[in-house]
N, C-alpha and C positions, 0 to 999 in steps of 0.2 A: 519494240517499244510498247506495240498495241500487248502484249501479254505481259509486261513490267508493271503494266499499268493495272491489269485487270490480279495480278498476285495482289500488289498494293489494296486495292480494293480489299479483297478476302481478308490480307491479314489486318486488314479495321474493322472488319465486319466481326472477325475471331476474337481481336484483343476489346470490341464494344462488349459482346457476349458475355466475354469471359470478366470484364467490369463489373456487369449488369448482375448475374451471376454471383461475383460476391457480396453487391449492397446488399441482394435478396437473401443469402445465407446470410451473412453478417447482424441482419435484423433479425431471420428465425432463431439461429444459433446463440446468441443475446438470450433470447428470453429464454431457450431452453438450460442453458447455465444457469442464470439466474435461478430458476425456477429449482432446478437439481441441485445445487449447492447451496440452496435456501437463502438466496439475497433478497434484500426489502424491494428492490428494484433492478431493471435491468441497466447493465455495466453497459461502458461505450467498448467496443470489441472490433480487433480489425486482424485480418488473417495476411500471414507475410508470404511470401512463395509466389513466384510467378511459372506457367502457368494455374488458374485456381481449377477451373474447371476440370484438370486433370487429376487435381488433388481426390475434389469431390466426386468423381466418377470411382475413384481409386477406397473412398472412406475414410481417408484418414488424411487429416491436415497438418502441415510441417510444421506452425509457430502461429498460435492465436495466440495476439497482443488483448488483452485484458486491462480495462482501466475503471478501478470501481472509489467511490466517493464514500462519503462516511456516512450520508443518505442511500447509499448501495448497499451499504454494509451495516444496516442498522444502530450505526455508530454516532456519538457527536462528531458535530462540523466541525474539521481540523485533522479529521482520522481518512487514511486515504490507502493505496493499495494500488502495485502496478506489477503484475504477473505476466509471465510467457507460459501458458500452455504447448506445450509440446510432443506431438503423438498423438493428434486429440483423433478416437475413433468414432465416428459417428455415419452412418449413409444418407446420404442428403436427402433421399427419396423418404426416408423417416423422419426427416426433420422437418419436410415441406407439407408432409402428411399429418405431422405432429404425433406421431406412434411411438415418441425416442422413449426408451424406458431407464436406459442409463448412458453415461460416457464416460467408457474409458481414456484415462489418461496419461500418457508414459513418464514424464515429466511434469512438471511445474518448478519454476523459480521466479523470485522478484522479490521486491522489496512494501514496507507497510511501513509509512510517515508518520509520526505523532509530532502536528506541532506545537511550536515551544507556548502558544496560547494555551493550547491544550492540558498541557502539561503542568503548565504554572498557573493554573485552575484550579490545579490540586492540592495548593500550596496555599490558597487561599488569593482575595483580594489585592493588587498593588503588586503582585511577585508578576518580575520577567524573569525570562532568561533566555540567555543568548548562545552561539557559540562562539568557546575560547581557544582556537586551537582545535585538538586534540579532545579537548573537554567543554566544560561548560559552565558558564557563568550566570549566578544566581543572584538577584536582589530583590530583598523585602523588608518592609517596617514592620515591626511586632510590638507589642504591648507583654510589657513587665515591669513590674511593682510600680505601674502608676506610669512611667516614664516610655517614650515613644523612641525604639527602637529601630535605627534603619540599618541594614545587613548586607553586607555583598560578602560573595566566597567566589573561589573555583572549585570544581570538580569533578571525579570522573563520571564516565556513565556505562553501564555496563547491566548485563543480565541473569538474574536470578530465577531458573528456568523459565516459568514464562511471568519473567517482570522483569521491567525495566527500572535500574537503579541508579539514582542519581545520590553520590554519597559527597560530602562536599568536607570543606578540611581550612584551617586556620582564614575563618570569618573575623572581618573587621566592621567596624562600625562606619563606615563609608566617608570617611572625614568628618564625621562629626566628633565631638569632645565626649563619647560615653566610658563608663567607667568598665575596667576589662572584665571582672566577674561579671558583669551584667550580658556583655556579649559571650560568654564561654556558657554562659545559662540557657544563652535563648538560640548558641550555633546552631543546635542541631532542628532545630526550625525553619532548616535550610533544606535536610534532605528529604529528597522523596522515591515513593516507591508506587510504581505504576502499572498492576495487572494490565496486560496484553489483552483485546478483548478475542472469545474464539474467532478462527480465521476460517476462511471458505478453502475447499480446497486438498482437506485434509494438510494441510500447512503448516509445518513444523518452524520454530525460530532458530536460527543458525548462530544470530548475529546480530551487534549492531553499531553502531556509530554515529556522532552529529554531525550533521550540516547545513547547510542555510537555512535552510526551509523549517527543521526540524529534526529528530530524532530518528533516523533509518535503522527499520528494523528487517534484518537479511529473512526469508523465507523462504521452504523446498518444500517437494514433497514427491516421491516417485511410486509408480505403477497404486495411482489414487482412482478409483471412480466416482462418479458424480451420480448417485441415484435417489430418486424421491423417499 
């Protein structure tokens, strides 16, 4: 009993350590990304694997979760970013030291939100848009010849290398009584097209899709490093 007890003991003592251990990497390793991948600020970052401290004796960590903000990423608020590093090579004794001069990287994947605020910003004034489905739904009032114009459409959204395109397709006048040349003049007042802004990471766009939040945009990137 008396030695059940005293195992117990150690492996609190082991798994507090090994806790302890990664808040303290978790904060270095934070600002050394940031700093190496040239973010405005340091991302929230949490390492997955248990045990850590074997990782870190070892140099290389199994899956850094990465969560950076659109103030992370010198972006406007609305633009977000949620990565898995994977393979991250680094020796901890250099990170505590602050001597890191690069990190290798084996992997990277995640995704990068644009939401629909964001996005119907671009659109000007008065424009939402939502998602419909598969796609997306767009509404806005416009001015022509004098007359106040309200718009809704669907449509797809899709990527043109690195822009996101929102193309939209048989727009009505939203119950209101406007006359149909008037809305065929001002449809395409619907679509928009949205440079991707560069990405940390060396992170390429795969992909993308709507969803609640916003616009997901799929991104990769393998055997990348991260240096000043």
């Amino acid at each position: 009993m008396r030695a059940l007890v005293v195992l117990l003991l150690l492996a609190g003592l082991v798994v507090g350590a090994d806790r302890i251990g990664e808040e303290i990497a978790e904060d270095q390793v934070a600002r050394v990304v940031a700093q190496r991948a040239g973010l405005a600020g340091a991302p929230d970052l949490e390492f997955e694997g248990f045990p850590f401290l074997t990782q870190a004796v070892g140099g290389r960590y199994e899956d850094v979760r990465v969560s950076l903000t659109g103030a992370d990423l010198g972006e406007p608020e609305g633009t977000r970013a949620d990565v898995s590093l994977q393979g991250v090579h680094v020796a901890l004794s250099d990170v505590l030291s602050g001597s890191v001069q690069e990190v290798p990287v084996e992997r990277v994947d995640g995704t990068a939100t644009l939401s629909y605020d964001l996005l119907a910003g671009q659109l000007g004034p008065g424009t939402t848009l939502t998602r419909d489905g598969d796609g997306l739904r767009v509404q806005r009032t416009v001015e022509v010849a004098g007359v106040s114009v309200p718009l809704a459409a669907t449509g797809t959204v899709s990527l043109d290398g690195g822009t996101v395109v929102v193309d939209v397709d048989e727009a009505s006048s939203a119950g209101v009584d406007v006359p149909g040349y008037l809305v065929d003049q001002v449809s395409d007042a619907l679509d928009l097209r949205y440079r991707i802004p560069p990405l940390p990471f060396g992170l390429q766009v795969t992909g993308v899709a709507p969803a609640d939040d916003g616009v997901r945009v799929r991104v990769e990137a393998t055997d990348t490093v991260l240096s000043g």
